[in-house]
C-alpha positions in Angstrom: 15.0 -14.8 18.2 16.2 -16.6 15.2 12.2 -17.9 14.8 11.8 -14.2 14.8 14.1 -13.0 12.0 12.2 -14.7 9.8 8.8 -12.8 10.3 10.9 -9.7 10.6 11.9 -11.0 6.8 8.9 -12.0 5.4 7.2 -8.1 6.6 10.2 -6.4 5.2 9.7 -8.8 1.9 5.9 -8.1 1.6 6.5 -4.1 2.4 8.8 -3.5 0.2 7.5 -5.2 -3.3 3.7 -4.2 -2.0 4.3 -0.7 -1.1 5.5 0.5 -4.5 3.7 -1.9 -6.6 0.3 -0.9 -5.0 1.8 3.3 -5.7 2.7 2.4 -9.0 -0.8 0.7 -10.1 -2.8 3.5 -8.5 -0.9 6.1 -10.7 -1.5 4.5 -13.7 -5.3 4.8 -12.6 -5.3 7.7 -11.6 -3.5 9.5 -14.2 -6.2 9.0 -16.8 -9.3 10.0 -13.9 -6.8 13.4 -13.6 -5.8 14.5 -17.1 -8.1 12.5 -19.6 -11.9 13.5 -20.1 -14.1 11.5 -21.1 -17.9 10.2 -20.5 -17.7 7.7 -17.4 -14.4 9.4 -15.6 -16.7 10.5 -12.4 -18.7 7.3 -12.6 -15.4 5.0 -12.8 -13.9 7.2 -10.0 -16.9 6.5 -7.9 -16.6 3.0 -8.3 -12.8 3.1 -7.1 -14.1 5.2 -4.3 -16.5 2.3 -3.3 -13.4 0.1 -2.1 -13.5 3.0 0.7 -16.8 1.5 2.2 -16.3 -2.0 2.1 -14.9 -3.6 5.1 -11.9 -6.5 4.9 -14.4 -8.9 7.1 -16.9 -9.0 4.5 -14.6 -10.5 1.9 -12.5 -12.6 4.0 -14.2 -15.7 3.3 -14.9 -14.9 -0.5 -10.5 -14.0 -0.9 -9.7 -17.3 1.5 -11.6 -19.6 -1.5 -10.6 -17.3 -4.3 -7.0 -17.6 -2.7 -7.1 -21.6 -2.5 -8.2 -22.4 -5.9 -5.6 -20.1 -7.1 -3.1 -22.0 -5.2 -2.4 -18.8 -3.2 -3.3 -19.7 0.3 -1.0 -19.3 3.0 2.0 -17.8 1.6 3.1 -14.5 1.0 1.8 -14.2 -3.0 -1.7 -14.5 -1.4 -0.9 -11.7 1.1 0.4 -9.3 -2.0 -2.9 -9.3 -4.2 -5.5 -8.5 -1.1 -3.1 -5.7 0.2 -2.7 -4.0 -3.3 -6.3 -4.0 -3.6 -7.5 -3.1 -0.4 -5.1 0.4 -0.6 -5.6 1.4 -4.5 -8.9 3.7 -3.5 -6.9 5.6 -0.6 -4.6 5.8 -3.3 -6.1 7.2 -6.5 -8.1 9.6 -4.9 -4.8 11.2 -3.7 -3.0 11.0 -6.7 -5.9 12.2 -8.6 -6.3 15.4 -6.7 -2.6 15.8 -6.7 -2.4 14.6 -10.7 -5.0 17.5 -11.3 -3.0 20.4 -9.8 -0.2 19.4 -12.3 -0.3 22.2 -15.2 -1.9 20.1 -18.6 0.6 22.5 -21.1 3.7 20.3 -19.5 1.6 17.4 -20.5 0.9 18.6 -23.9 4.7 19.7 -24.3 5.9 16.0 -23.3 3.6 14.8 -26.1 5.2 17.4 -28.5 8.4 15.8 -27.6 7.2 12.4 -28.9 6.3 10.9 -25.4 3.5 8.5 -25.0 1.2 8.7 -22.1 3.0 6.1 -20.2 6.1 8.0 -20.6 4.5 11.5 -19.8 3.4 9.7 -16.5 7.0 8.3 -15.8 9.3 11.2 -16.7 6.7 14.5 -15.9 3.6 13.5 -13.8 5.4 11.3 -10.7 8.6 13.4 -10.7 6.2 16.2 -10.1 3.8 14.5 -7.8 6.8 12.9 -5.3 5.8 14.6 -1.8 2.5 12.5 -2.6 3.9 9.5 -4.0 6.4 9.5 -0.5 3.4 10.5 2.0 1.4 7.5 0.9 4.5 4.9 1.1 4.8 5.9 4.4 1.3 5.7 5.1 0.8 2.4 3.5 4.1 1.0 4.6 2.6 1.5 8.0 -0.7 0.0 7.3 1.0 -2.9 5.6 3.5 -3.6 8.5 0.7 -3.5 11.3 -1.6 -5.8 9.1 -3.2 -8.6 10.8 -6.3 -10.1 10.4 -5.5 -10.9 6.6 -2.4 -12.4 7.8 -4.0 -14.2 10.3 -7.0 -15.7 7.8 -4.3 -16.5 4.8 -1.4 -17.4 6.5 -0.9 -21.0 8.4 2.3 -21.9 8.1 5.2 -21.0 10.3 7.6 -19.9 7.9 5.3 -17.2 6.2 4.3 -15.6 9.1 4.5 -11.4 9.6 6.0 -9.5 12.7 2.2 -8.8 14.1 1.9 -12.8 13.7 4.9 -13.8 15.0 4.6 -11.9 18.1 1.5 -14.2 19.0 4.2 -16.9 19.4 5.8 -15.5 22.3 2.4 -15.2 24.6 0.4 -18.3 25.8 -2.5 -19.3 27.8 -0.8 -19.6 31.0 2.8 -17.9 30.6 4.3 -15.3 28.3 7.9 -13.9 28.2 7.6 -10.4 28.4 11.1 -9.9 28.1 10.8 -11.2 24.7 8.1 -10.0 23.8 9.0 -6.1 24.8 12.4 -6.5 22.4 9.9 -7.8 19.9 7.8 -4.8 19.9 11.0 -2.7 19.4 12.3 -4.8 16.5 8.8 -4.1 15.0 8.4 -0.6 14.9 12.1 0.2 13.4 10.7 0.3 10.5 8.3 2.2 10.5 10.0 4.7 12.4 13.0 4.7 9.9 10.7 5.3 6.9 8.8 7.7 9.1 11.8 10.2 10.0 13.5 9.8 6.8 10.3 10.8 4.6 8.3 12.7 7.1 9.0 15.9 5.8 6.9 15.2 2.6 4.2 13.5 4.5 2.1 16.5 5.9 2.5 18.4 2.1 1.6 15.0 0.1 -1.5 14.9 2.0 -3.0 18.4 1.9 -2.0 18.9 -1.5 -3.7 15.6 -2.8 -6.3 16.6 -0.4 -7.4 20.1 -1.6 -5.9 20.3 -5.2 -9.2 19.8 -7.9 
C-alpha cells in the first residue's frame, strides 16, 4: 500500500489548494455580477454560464498541447488550472444568487467605514455567504476527488497519479487483487465522507439559498 499512499497524497494535495482556490476566484467573479450594475453584467454572466455546456472531451486535446508547451503536462500544476476552470460556472452562478440576497446598505456601510471592495467581499459578503461557500467545497471536493479522465489524459507518470488512478494499478488483464482493491475503495471515500458529515448541515441551505435568492 505504500505505492498507494502516494495517490492518496497527491488527491489530498490537489483537493485541498483546488477546492478553495477555485471558491475564492469564483467570489471575486461573482461579487461584481451580484452587487455592481453595469452594461454587460447579464451578457458577461451568460458567457460564464457557457462553461455549463461545454463538455471536458471537447477540450481535452486543445488543454493536453496547451498544457505541454506550458511545461505543465503530467504533473499535478497541470491538473490545478483545468479543475479550477471547469468548476468556476457551477460556482458563480451560486454565489451570485446567494451574493444578491445579501442586503446592499451593509455593503454601502462597509464602504462608509473606509473598506475597499475587496475588503467588503472579505470581511462582509463571504462571512455572510458561508452555508454556500461550505455547500460547494463539499460538492467540488467530491467532484475533484472522483476526477478521472483529466487525470488520466494529463497524468503519465507514476508518482503524480490520483486515488481514481491508482486504483487501476491493482486490476489487470488476467488477475486482480480484490482484497486490495476493496481496502482501496475504503481509503478513497474517507474523505469525502469526513468532509461530508462534518459540513453537511450547510449543504442542503447553501444550495437552495444560491438557488432561489435573485
Amino acid at each position: 500500500m505504500g505505492r498507494f499512499s502516494v495517490y492518496y497524497k497527491n488527491s489530498l494535495s490537489i483537493c485541498f489548494v483546488k477546492v478553495p482556490l477555485g471558491i475564492f476566484v469564483a467570489a471575486l467573479a461573482a461579487y461584481p455580477l451580484a452587487k455592481y450594475r453595469f452594461r454587460l453584467r447579464e451578457t458577461l454572466l451568460a458567457f460564464f454560464l457557457l462553461g455549463l455546456g461545454i463538455p471536458v472531451n471537447v477540450v481535452l486535446l486543445p488543454l493536453t498541447i496547451l498544457l505541454k508547451r506550458l511545461y505543465l503536462l503530467d504533473n499535478l500544476w497541470g491538473l490545478l488550472f483545468p479543475y479550477i476552470v471547469f468548476g468556476l460556472p457551477f460556482q458563480i452562478l451560486v454565489l451570485r444568487g446567494f451574493f444578491r440576497g445579501i442586503p446592499d446598505e451593509l455593503v454601502d456601510a462597509a464602504r462608509i467605514d473606509g473598506c475597499t471592495e475587496f475588503l467588503v467581499l472579505l470581511r462582509v459578503i463571504l462571512p455572510l455567504s458561508v452555508p454556500a461557500v461550505l455547500a460547494l467545497f463539499i460538492m467540488d471536493f467530491l467532484a475533484t476527488w472522483n476526477e478521472f479522465l483529466m487525470a488520466l489524459i494529463f497524468i503519465h507518470s507514476d508518482k503524480w497519479k490520483t486515488v481514481p488512478l491508482g486504483m487501476m494499478y491493482f486490476q489487470g488483464q488476467f488477475a486482480s487483487s480484490y482484497p486490495i482493491i476493496n481496502a482501496g475503495v475504503l481509503l478513497g471515500i474517507l474523505p469525502v465522507v469526513v468532509v461530508y458529515v462534518l459540513l453537511q448541515r450547510y449543504f442542503v441551505s447553501g444550495i437552495t439559498a444560491g438557488a432561489l435568492k435573485e
